[in-house]
Backbone bond lengths (Angstrom), bond angles and torsions (degrees), N, CA, C in turn:
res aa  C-N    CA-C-N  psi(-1)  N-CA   C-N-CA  omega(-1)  CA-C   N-CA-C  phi
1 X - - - 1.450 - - 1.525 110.51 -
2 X 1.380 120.49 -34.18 1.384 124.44 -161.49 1.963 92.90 -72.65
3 X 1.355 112.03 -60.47 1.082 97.14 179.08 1.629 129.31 -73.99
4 X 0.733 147.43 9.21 1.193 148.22 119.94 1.446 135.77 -34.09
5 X 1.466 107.34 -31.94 1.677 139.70 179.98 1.679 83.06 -87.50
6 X 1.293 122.93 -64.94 1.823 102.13 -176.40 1.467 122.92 -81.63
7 X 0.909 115.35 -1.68 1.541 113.99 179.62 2.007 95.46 -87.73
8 X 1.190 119.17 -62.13 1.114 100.11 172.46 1.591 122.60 -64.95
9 X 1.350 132.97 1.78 1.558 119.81 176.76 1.117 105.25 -88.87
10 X 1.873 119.24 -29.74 1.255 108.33 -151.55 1.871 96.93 -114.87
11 X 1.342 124.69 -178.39 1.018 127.38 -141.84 1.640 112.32 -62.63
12 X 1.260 126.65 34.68 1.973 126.17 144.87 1.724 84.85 -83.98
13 X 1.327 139.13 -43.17 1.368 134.15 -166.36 1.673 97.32 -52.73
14 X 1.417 104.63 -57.92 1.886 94.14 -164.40 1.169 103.41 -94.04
15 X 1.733 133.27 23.63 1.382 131.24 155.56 0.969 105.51 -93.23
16 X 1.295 146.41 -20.45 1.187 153.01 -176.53 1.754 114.49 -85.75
17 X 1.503 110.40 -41.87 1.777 112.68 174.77 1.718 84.83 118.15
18 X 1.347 137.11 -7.25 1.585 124.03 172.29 1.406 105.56 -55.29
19 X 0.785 116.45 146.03 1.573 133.40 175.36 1.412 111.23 -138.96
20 X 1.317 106.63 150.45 1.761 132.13 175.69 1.574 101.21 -105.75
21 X 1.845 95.42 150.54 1.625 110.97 167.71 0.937 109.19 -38.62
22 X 1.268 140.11 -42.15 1.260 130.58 -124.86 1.787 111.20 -104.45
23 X 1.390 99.98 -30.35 1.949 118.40 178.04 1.343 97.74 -64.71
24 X 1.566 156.64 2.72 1.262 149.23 160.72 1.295 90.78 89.99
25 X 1.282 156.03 3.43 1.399 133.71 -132.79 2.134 86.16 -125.43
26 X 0.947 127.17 146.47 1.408 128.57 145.97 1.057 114.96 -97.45
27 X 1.334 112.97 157.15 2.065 114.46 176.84 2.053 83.09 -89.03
28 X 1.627 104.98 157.51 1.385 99.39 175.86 1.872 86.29 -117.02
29 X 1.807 97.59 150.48 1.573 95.47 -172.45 1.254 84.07 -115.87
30 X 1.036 96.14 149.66 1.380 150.23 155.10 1.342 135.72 -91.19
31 X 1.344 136.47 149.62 1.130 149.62 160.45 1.140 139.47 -153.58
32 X 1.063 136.78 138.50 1.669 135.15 -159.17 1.677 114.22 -109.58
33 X 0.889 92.23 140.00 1.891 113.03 -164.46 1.402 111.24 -120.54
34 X 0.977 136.41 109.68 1.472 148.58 166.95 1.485 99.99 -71.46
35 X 1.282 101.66 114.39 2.020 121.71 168.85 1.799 86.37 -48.24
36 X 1.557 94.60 149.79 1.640 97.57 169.23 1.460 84.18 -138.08
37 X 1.955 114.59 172.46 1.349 107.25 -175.03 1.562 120.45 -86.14
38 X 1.486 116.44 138.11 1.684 125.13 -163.32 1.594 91.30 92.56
39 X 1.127 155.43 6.98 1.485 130.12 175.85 1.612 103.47 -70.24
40 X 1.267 110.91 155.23 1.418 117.09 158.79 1.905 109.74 -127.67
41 X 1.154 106.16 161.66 1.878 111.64 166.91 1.841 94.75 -41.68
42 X 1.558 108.86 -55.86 1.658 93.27 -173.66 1.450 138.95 -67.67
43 X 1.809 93.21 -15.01 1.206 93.22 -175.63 1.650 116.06 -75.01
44 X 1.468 98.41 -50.56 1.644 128.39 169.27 1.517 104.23 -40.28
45 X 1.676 127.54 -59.32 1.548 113.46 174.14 1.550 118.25 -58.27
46 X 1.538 115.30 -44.51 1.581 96.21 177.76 1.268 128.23 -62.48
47 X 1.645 110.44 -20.36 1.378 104.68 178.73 1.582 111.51 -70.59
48 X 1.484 126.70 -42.36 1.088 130.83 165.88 2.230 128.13 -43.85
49 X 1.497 78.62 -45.58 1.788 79.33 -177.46 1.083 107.22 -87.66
50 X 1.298 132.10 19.53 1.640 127.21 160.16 1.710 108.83 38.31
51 X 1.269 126.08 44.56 1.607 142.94 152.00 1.012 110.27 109.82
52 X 1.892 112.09 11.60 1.540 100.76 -179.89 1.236 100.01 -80.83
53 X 1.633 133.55 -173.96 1.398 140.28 171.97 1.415 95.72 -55.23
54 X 1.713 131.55 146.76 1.428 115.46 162.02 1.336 101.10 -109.80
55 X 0.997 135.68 18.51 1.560 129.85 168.56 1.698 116.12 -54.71
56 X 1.134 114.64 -35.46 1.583 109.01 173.01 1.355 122.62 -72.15
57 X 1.610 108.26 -38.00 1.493 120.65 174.97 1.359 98.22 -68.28
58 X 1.492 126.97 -62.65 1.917 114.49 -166.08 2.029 86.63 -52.28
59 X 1.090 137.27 -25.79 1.807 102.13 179.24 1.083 102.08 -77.49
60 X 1.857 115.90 -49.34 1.661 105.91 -165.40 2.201 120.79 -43.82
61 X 1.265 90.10 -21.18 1.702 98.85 -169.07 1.435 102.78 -87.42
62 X 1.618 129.34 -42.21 1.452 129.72 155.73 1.593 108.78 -42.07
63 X 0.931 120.92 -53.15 1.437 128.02 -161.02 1.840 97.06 -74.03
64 X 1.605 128.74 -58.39 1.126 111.83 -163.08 1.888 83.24 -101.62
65 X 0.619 134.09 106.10 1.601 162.44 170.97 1.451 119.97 161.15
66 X 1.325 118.37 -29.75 1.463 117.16 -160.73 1.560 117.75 54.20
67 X 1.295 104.59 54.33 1.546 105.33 -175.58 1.552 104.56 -145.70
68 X 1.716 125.93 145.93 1.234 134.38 -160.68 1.829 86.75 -103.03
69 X 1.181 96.65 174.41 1.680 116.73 170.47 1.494 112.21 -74.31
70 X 1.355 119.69 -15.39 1.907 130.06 -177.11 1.622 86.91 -86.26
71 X 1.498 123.25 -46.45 1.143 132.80 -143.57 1.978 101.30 -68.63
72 X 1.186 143.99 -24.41 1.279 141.58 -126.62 1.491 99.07 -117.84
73 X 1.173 120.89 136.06 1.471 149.75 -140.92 1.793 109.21 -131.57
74 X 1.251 118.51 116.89 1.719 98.79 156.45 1.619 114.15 -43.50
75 X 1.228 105.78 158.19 1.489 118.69 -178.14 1.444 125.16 53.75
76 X 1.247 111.43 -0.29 1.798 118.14 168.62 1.377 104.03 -83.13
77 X 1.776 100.38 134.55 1.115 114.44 -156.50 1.690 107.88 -101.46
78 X 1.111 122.89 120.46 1.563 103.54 -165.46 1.692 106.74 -123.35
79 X 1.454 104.65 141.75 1.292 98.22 171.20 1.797 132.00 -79.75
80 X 1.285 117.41 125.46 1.086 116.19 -171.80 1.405 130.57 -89.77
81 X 1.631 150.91 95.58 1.077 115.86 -170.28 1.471 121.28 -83.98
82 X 1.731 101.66 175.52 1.791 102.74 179.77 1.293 108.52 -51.13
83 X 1.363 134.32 158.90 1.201 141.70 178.55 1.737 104.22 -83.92
């Protein structure tokens, strides 16, 4: 067990993108959303921000997709970030 505990802390951890508290760094999550038919960026962010405003999320998802609200397709897979 112990080595297993150092092989992942020590550098397979920061070849990999694992990170510790301690590097200041957060991992940012993500999640991916399959367009369904009638979705829009607004519909898809409110469901995500659970009642926060989704106006920041419908940009954050334009911005890390590179895709407009005309632009969105059944079955396009889009990345979502945390709210």
């Amino acid at each position: 067990m112990f080595g297993l505990a150092a092989i992942v802390s020590g550098p397979v951890a920061h070849a990999v993108g694992l990170r510790g508290p301690d590097d200041g760094m957060q991992p940012a999550a993500h999640r991916t959303y399959v367009v369904r038919d009638g979705d829009t960026l607004w519909s898809i962010a409110t469901r995500v921000a659970h009642g926060d405003d989704p106006r920041p999320l419908v940009d954050a998802i334009e911005a890390e997709n590179d895709v407009t609200a005309g632009a969105l397709l059944p079955g396009m897979a889009l990345t979502v970030p945390a709210p």
